[in-house]
C-alpha positions as CSV (number, residue, x, y, z in Angstrom):
1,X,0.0,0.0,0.0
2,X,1.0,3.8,-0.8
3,X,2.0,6.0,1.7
4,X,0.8,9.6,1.2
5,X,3.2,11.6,3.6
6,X,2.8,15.3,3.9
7,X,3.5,18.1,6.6
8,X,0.8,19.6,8.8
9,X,1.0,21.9,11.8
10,X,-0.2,19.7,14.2
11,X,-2.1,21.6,17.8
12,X,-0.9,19.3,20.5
13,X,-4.6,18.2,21.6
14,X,-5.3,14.9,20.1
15,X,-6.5,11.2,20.4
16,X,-5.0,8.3,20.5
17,X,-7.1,5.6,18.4
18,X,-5.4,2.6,19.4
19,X,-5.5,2.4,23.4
20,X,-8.7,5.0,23.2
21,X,-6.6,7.0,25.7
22,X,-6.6,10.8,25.6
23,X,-3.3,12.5,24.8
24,X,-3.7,15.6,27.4
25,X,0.1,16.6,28.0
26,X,0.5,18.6,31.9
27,X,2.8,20.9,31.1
28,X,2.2,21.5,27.1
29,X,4.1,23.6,25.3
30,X,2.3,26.7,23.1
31,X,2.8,27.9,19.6
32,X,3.1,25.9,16.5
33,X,5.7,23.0,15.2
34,X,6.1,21.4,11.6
35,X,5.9,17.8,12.0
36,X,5.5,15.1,9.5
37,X,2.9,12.7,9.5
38,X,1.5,9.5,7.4
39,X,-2.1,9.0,5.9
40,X,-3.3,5.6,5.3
41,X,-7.1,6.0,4.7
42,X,-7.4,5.2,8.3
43,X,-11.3,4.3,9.1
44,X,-12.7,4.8,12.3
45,X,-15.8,2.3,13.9
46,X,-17.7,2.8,16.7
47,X,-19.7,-0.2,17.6
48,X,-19.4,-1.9,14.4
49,X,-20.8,1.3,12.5
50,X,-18.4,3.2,10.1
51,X,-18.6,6.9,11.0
52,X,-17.0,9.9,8.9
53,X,-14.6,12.3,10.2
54,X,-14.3,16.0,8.5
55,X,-10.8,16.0,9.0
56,X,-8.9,12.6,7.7
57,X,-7.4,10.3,10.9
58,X,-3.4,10.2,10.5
59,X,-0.1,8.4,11.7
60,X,2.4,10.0,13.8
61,X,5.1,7.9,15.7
62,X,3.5,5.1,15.5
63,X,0.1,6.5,17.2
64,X,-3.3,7.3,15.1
65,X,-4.5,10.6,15.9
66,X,-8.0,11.6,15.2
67,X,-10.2,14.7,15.7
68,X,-11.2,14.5,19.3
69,X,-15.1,16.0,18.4
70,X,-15.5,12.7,16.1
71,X,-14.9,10.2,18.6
72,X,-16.6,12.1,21.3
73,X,-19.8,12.8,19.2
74,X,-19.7,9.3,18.0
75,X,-19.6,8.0,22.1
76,X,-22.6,10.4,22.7
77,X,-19.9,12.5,24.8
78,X,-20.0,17.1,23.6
79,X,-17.0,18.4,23.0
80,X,-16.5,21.8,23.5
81,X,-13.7,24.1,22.6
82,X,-13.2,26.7,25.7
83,X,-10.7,29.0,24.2
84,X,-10.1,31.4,26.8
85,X,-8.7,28.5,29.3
86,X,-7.0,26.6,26.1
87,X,-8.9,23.5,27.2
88,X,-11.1,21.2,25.7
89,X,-14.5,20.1,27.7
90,X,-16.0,16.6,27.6
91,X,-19.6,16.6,28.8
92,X,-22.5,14.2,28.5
93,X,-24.8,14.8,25.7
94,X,-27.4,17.0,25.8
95,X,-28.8,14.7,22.7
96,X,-32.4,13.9,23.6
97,X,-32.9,10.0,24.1
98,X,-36.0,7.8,22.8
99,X,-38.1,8.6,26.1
100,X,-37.6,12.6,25.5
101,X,-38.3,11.8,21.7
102,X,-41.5,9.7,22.0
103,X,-43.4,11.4,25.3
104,X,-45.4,8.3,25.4
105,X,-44.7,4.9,26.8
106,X,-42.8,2.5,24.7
107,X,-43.9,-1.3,25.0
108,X,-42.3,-4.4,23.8
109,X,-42.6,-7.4,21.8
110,X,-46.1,-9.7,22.9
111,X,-47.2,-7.2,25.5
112,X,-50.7,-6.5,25.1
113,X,-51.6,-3.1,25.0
114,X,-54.9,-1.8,25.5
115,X,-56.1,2.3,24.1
116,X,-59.8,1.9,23.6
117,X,-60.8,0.7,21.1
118,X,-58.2,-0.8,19.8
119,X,-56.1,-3.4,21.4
120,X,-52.7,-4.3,20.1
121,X,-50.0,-6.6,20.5
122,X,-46.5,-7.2,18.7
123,X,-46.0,-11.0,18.5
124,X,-42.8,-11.1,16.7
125,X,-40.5,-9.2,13.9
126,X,-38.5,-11.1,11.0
127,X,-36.9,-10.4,8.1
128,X,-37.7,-13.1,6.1
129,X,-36.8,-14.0,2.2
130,X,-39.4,-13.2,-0.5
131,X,-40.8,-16.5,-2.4
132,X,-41.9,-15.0,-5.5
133,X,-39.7,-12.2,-6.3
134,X,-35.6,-11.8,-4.9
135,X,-35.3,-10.1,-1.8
136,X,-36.1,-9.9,1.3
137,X,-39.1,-8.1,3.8
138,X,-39.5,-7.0,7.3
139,X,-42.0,-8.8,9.2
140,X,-44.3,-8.2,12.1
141,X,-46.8,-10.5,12.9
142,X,-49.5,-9.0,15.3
143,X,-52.9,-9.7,17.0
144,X,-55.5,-6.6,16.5
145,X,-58.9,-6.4,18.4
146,X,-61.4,-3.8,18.5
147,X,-62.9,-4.2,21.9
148,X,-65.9,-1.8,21.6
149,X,-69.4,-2.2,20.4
150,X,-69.2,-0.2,17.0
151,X,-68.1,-0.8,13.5
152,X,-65.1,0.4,13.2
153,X,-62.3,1.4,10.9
154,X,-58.9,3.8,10.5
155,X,-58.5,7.3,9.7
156,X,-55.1,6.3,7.7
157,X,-55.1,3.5,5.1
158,X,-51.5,3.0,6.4
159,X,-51.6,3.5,10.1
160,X,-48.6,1.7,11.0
161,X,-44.9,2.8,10.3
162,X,-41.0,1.9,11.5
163,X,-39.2,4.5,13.8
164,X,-35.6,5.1,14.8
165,X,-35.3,6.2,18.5
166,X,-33.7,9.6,16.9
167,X,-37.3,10.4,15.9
168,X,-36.9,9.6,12.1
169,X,-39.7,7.9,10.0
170,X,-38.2,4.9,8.0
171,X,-41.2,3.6,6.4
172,X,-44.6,2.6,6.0
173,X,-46.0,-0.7,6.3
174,X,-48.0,-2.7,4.4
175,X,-51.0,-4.5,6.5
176,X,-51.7,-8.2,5.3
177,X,-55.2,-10.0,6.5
178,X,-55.9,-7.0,8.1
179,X,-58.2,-4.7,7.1
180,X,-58.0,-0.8,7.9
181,X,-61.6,-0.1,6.3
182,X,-64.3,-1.8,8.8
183,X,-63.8,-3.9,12.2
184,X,-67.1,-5.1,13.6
185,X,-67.8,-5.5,17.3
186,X,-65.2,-7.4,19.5
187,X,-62.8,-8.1,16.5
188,X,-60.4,-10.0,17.2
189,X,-57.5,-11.0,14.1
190,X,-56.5,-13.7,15.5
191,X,-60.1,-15.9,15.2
192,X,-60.8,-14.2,11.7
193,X,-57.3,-14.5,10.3
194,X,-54.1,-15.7,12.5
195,X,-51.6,-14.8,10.0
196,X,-52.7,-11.1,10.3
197,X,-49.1,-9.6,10.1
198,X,-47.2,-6.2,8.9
199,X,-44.4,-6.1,6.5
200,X,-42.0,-3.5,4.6
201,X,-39.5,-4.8,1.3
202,X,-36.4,-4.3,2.8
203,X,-34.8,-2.3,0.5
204,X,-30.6,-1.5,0.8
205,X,-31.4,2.1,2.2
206,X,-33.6,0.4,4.9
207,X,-31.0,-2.2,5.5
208,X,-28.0,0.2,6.4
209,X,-30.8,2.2,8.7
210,X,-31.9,-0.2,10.7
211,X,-28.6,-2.4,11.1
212,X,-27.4,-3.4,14.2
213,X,-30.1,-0.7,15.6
214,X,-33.0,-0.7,18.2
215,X,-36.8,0.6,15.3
216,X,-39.7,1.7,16.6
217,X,-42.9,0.4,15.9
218,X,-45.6,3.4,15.8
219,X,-49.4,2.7,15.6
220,X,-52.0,5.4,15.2
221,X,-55.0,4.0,15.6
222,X,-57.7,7.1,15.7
223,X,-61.1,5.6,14.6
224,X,-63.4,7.1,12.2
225,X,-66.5,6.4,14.7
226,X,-64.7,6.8,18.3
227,X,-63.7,9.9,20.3
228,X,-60.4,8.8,20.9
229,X,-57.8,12.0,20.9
230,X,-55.0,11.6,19.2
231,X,-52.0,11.9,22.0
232,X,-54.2,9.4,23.8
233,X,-54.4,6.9,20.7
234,X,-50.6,6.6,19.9
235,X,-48.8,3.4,20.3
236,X,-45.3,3.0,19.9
237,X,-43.5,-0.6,20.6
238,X,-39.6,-1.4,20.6
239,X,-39.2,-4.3,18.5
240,X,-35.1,-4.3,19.0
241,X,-32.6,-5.1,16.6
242,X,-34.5,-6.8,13.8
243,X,-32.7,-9.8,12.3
244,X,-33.2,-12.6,10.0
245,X,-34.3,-16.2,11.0
């Protein structure tokens, strides 16, 4: 492999890659110096996940140095640049986390949850192969109820969709033996049609967003002929890291 060596000034705050030990000299010297240093196309992983750095990781006496922001951002640490004391300040993220994002509660895989009308409950998620056509699909198989005395149906022909705990929308998903139109009295999918179940093609932009990540499950269900208030009616579920079987 090709070395590309060049010369950089070089401010004598850095990070050392290797031993993930900070490089925080006590009595540091000021000004600048002319070093020479080696670039390899050095990558940096966090967990598995490639991230990007703005300014390219390099070698210098045999340690890899890399912008101390990147690394901190990518820990969920905030690095801050205090210029008037010449330090630089490691704090906790402010970041918000899923429970700030969704303010409602967030249930799990075969819990049954209950908002009136509707009663819902996560059974199990799958990425499964496709039989007729080449790929591959997200799968949730669920149990659906409507627990009231009416006819019932959905406001949204495509009530349920997949979540990352940042708050992002990732998709829609397609409902299978399950209509959104019309659910009579005490439906219950599981006695009219047990392999009522949610799914989503699992295209290569959905793949790299939900790898080796925790989705969301979220679940509107306001009915057409129920006075059920939106905030009240939301339903979110953590299905995990979704995986194939």
């Amino acid at each position: 492999m090709n070395l590309n060596k060049s010369t950089v000034v070089l401010v004598v705050i850095s990070f050392l890659f290797g031993s993930l030990l900070f490089l925080l000299p006590a009595h540091g010297e000021t000004g600048k110096k002319q070093i020479e240093v080696t670039y390899r196309n050095i990558g940096i992983q966090v967990n598995g996940e490639e991230i990007e750095s703005e300014q390219e990781p390099f070698l210098f006496q045999d340690r890899v140095y890399a912008p101390l922001r990147t690394i901190g951002e990518a820990v969920d640490k905030e690095v801050i640049w205090d210029n008037e004391t010449s330090k630089v300040l490691i704090e906790d993220s402010t970041t918000t986390t899923t429970s700030d994002t969704f303010c409602f509660p967030i249930h799990m895989i075969e819990e049954r949850v209950e908002r009136f009308p509707y009663v819902v409950t996560i059974n199990r998620v799958f990425i499964e192969e496709l039989e007729e056509v080449e790929g591959e699909e997200i799968r949730i198989d669920l149990r659906f109820e409507n627990i009231s005395d009416k006819f019932l149906g959905l406001q949204a022909a495509r009530p349920f969709t997949l979540w990352d705990k940042n708050g992002n929308m990732l998709a829609f998903l397609w409902q299978r033996g399950l209509s959104s139109f019309e659910f009579p009295p005490h439906y219950d999918s599981k006695e009219k049609t047990p392999w009522a179940y949610l799914c989503v093609t699992l295209t290569d932009e959905l793949k790299e967003q939900i790898r080796n990540k925790d989705v969301l499950l979220m679940f509107i269900p306001i009915a057409k002929q129920a006075s059920v208030e939106f905030t009240n009616a939301l339903l979110v579920f953590d299905l995990g890291v979704i995986v194939k079987e």
